[in-house]
Each structure stands twice: as structure tokens, then as C-alpha cells.
C-alpha positions as CSV (number, residue, x, y, z in Angstrom):
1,X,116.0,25.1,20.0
2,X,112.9,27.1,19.1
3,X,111.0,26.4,15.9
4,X,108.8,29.3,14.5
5,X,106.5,29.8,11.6
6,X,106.4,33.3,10.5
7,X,103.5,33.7,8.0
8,X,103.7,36.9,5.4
9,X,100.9,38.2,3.7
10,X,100.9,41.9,2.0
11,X,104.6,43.1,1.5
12,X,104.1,46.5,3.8
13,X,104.4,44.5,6.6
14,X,107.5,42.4,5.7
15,X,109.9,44.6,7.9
16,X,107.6,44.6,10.6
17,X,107.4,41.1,10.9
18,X,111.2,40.6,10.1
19,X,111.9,42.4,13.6
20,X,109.3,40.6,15.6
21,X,111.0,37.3,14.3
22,X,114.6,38.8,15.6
23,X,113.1,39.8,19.0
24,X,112.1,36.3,19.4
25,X,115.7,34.7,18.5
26,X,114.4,31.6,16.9
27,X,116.8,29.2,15.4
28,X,115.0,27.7,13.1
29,X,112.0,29.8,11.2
30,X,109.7,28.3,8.6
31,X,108.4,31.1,6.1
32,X,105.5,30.9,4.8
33,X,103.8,33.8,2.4
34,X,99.9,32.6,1.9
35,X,97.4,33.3,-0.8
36,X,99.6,32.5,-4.0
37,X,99.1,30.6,-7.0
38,X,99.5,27.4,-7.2
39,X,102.2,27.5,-10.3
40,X,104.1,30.3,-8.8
41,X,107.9,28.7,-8.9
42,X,107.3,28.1,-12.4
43,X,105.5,31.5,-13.0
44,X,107.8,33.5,-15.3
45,X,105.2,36.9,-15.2
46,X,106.3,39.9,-13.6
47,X,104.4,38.5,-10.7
48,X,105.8,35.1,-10.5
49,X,109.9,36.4,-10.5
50,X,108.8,38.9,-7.7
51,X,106.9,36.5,-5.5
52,X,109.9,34.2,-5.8
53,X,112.5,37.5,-5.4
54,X,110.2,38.6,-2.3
55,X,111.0,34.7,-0.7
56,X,114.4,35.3,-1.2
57,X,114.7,38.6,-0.1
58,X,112.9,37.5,3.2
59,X,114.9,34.1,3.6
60,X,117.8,36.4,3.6
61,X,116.8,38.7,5.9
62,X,115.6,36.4,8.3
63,X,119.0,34.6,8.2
64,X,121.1,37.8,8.3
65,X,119.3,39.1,11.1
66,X,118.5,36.2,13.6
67,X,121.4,33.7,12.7
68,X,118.4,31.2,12.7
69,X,118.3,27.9,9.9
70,X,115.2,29.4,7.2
71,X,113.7,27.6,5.2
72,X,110.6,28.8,2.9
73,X,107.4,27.8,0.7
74,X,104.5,30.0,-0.7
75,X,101.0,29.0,-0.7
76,X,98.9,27.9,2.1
77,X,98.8,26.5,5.6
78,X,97.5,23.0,4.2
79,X,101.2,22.4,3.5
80,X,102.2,22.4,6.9
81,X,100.2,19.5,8.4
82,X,101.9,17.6,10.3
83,X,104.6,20.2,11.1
84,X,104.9,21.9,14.8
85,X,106.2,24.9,15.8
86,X,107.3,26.4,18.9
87,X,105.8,30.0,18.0
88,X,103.6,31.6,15.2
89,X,104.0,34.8,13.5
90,X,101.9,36.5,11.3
91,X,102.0,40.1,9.3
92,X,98.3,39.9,9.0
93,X,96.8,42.6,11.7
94,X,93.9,41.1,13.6
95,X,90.3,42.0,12.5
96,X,87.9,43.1,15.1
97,X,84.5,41.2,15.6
């Protein structure tokens, strides 16, 4: 059993990171998209319904895709502690020093 923890950040990278997660056939994968409001499952904006249709779009996916258990959250990494994972994933491309 592998656990991963696939992190999202801006949506252009979302199929990206959907393959990486399917060339690594998890079975479990933990998604996480960072850097949104505290409020946002009861958000009812524009916003707020397309953060939550983005989760479940991605959930989805990720399922379809990999066969894996998914489970999912917005917000931040603080949520996680405690939690271990096998692997990491992350659509965020690295910044050079």
C-alpha cells in the first residue's frame, strides 16, 4: 500500500499532476489544494462553488484514473500534522535560488 499527498496549487497544472499521480499507482492519495480561504465549504461566491467543483473534479479524476481510495481538503499543510505519506506531489514548479 502506498500513501501519497498530491498538493495542487494554480489549476493549469491540474492535468499535469493528475498523470504524475497515475504513473506512480498509489492506492491511497490525500489531496490537498493550498492557499484558500478559510470559509471556503461554506463559500457560496462564484469562487467558493468553483473551489469546491475543482476538489471534486480532481477527487474524480484521481479515482478514475489510478483506482486509488481519495480523499480531499483545501487550505494548508498545517492540517496534515501528524499524517505520513509514502510520496509527495506537488503542481507547484520549483523556484531557482
Amino acid at each position: 500500500m502506498s500513501e501519497l499527498l498530491a498538493i495542487f496549487g494554480p489549476s493549469d497544472s491540474d492535468e499535469r499532476l493528475i498523470g504524475e499521480i497515475e504513473r506512480l499507482h498509489p492506492s491511497r492519495v490525500t489531496v490537498l489544494i493550498e492557499d484558500v480561504e478559510v470559509d471556503w465549504a461554506q463559500d457560496e461566491t462564484p469562487a467558493g462553488r468553483g473551489l469546491r467543483d475543482r476538489l471534486a473534479a480532481l477527487l474524480a479524476a484521481i479515482e478514475r484514473r489510478t483506482g486509488a481510495t481519495v480523499t480531499g481538503l483545501a487550505g494548508s499543510r498545517a492540517q496534515l500534522t501528524g499524517w505520513r505519506f509514502d510520496r509527495e506531489v506537488s503542481g507547484r514548479r520549483p523556484v531557482p535560488a
